[in-house]
C-alpha positions in Angstrom: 89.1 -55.9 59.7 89.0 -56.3 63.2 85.9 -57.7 63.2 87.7 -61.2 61.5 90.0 -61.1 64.0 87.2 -61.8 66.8 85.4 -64.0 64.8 88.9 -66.3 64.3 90.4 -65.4 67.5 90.3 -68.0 70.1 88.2 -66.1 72.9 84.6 -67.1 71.1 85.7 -70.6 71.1 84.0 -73.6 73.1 87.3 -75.1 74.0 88.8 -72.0 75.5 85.4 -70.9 77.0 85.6 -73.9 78.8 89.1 -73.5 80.2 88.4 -70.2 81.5 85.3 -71.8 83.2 87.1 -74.7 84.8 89.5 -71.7 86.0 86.8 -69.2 87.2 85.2 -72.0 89.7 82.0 -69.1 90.8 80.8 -70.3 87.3 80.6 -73.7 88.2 76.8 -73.5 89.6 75.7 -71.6 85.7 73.5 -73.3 83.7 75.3 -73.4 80.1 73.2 -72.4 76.7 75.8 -72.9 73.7 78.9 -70.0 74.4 76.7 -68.3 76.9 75.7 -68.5 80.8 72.6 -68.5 82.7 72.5 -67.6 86.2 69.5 -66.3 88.0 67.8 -65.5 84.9 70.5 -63.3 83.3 72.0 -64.8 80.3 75.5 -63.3 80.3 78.9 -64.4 78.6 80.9 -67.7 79.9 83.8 -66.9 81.4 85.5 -64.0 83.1 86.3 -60.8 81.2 89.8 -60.8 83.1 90.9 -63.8 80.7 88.8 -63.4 77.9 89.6 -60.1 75.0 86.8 -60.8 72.8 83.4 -62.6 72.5 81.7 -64.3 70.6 78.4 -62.7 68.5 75.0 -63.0 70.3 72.0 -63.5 67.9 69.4 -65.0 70.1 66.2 -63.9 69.6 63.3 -62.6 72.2 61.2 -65.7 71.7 64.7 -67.8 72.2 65.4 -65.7 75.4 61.8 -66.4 77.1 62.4 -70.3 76.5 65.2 -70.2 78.2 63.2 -68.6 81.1 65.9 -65.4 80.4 64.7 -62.2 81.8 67.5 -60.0 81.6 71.0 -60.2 79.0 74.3 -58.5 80.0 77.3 -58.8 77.8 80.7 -57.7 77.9 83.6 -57.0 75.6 81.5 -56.3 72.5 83.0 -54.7 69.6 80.4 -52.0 67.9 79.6 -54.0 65.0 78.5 -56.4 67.0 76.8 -54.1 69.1 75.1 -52.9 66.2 73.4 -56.1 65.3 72.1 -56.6 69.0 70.1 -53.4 68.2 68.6 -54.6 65.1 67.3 -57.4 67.1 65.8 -55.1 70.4 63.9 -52.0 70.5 66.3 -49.5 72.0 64.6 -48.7 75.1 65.1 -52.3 76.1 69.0 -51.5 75.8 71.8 -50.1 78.2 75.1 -49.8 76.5 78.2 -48.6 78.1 82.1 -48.1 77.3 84.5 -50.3 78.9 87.6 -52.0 77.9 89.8 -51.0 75.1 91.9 -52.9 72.6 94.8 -52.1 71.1 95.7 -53.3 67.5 98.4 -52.8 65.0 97.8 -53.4 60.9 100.9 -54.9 59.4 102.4 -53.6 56.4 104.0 -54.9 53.3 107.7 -54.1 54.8 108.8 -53.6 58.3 110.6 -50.3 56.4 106.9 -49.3 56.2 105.7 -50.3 59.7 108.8 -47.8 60.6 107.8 -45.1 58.6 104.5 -45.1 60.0 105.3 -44.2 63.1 105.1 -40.9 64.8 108.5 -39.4 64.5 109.5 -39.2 67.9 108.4 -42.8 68.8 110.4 -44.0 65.6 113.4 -42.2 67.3 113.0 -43.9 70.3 112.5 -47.3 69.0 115.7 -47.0 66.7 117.5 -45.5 70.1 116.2 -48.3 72.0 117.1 -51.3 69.5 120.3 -49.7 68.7 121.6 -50.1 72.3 120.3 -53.6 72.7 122.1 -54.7 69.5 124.9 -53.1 70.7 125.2 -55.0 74.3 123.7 -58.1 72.8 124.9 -58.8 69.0 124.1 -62.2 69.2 120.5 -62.8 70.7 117.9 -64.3 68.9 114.0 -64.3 68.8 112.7 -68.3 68.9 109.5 -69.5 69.6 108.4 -72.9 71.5 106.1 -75.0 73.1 108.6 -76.9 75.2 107.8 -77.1 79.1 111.3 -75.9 80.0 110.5 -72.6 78.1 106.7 -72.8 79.5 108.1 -72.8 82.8 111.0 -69.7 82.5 107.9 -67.8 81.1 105.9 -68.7 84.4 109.3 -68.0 86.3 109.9 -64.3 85.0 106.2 -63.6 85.3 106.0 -64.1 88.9 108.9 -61.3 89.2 106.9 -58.6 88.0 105.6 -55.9 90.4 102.6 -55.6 92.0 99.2 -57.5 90.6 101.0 -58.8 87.6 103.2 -60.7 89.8 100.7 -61.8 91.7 98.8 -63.0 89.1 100.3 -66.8 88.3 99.0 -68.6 90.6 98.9 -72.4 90.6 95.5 -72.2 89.3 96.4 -69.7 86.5 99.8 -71.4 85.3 97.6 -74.7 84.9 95.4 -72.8 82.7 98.3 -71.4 80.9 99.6 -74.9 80.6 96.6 -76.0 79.0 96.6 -73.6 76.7 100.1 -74.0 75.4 98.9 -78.0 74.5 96.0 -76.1 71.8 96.6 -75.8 68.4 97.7 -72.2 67.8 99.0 -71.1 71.0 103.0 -70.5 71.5 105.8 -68.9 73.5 107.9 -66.4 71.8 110.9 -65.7 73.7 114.3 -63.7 72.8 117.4 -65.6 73.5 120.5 -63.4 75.4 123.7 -65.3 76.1 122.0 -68.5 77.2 119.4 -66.7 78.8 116.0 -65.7 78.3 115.3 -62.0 78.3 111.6 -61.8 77.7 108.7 -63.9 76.7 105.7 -63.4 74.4 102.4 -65.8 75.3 100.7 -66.0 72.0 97.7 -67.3 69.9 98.5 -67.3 66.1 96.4 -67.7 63.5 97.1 -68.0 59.5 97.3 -64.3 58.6 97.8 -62.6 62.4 98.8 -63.2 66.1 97.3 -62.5 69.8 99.3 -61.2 72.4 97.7 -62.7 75.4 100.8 -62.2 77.7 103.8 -61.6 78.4 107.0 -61.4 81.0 110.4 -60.2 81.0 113.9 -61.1 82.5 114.2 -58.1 85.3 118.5 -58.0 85.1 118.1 -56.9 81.2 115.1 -54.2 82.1 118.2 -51.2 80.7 117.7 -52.5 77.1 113.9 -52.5 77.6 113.5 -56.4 76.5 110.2 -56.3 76.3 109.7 -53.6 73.6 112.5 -55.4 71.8 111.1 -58.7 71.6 107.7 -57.3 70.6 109.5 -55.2 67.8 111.4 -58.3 66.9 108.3 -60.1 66.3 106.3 -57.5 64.3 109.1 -57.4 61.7 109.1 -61.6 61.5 105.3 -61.5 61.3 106.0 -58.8 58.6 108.7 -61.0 56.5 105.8 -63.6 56.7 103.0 -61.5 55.2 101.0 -61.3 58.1 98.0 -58.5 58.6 98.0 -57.7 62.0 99.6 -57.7 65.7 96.6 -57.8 68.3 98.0 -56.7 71.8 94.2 -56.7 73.6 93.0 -55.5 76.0 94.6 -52.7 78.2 96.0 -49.4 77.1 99.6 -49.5 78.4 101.9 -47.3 76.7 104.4 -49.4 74.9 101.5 -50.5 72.7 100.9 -47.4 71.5 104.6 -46.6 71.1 105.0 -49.3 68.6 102.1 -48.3 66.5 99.2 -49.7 68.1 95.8 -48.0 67.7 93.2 -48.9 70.1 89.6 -49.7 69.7 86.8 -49.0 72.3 84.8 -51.8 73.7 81.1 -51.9 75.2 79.0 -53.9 77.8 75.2 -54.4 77.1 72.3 -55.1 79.0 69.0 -55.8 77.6 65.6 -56.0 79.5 62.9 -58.5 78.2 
């Protein structure tokens, strides 16, 4: 259920509200109520929605609200369960609910012979193609995962090659919040192993029973055998062999999530008027 996998994810956590806080310094000024915000009389979620995939459950009642001299509430990233107990709480002409974001998610079977099966022919064609000509060029490379700075820092490396806003994304600022995560229980770096080098990278949260892909970056000299599909693909089926339930990729609805099975899940933002 994907509604565990918010409630155990690390996003509606104090610890990595907190990061993304200390990262986000416009929020510095916001009064703090538990894993919320309070600015201006808006209570609203900690954190930026750039960073964060899911949030945590709001419960607070309209009594709770007007103590906390609240006049307004707008959330983001809401799954519709939880959407559905913020109505039980609110008459509905007090709410504004739109669609935003979207995750994607993928269910792991009991055999990565079943995850293959499962796919849509055509995309199982193309991910046999695909592995088949990486095997091929590169017999001997090898999925490992780490926490080692050396491996922290090719991640941050190949990450600042990518084009456009994604390259632009790792700043100093960033790659210290990255850094901080990587110290937390739960979060690790995947990364597949080519001749001494390293052809793409997998940031990670995981969890007993599932894992988060929070980012990634790839090697730009392997980009003809698609490294990044392949060391996604080479995770599923480890993550498989281990009995886990799910792959998470988040937000965003880039393709090669769906091409690898992924089915995506509509998100919503709330406002409520006291």
């Amino acid at each position: 259920m994907i509604v565990d996998q918010i409630n155990n994810s690390p996003f509606v956590t104090k610890e990595f509200l907190d990061l993304v806080i200390q990262l986000n310094s416009s929020s510095d000024s916001d009064l703090q109520h538990d894993l919320f915000s309070i600015k201006d009389g808006t209570l609203c979620n900690s954190g930026s929605r750039d960073y964060i995939d899911y949030r945590p459950n709001f419960n607070l009642t309209f009594k709770s609200l007007k103590d906390l001299n609240c006049k307004k509430v707008s959330l983001d990233s809401m799954h519709f369960d939880q959407i559905k107990e913020i109505t039980k709480l609110y008459p509905e002409n007090s709410l504004k609910i739109s669609k935003q974001d979207q995750v994607v998610n993928l269910m792991l079977p009991k055999s990565y012979e079943e995850y293959l099966a499962a796919l849509p022919r055509k995309k199982r064609h193309e991910l046999k193609r695909k592995k088949v000509r990486f095997q091929e060029k590169y017999p001997q490379a090898v999925l490992r995962e780490s926490k080692d700075s050396e491996i922290f820092e090719s991640f941050i490396t190949l990450h600042k090659t990518s084009d456009g806003d994604k390259g632009n994304f790792m700043n100093d600022e960033v790659t210290a919040f990255f850094s901080s995560l990587l110290t937390m229980d739960g979060w690790k770096i995947y990364y597949l192993e080519v001749d001494n080098a390293i052809a793409a990278c997998c940031f990670v949260y995981e969890d007993e029973v599932g894992s988060y892909l929070y980012n990634s970056s790839k090697n730009n000299t392997f980009n003809e055998v698609n490294p990044g599909i392949i060391i996604i693909d080479k995770i599923i089926e480890q993550l498989i062999s281990k009995e886990f339930t799910f792959f998470d990729f988040l937000k965003g609805t880039e393709r090669y999530k769906f091409d690898l099975g992924g089915i995506s899940t509509q998100l919503y933002d709330i406002e409520i008027t006291l």
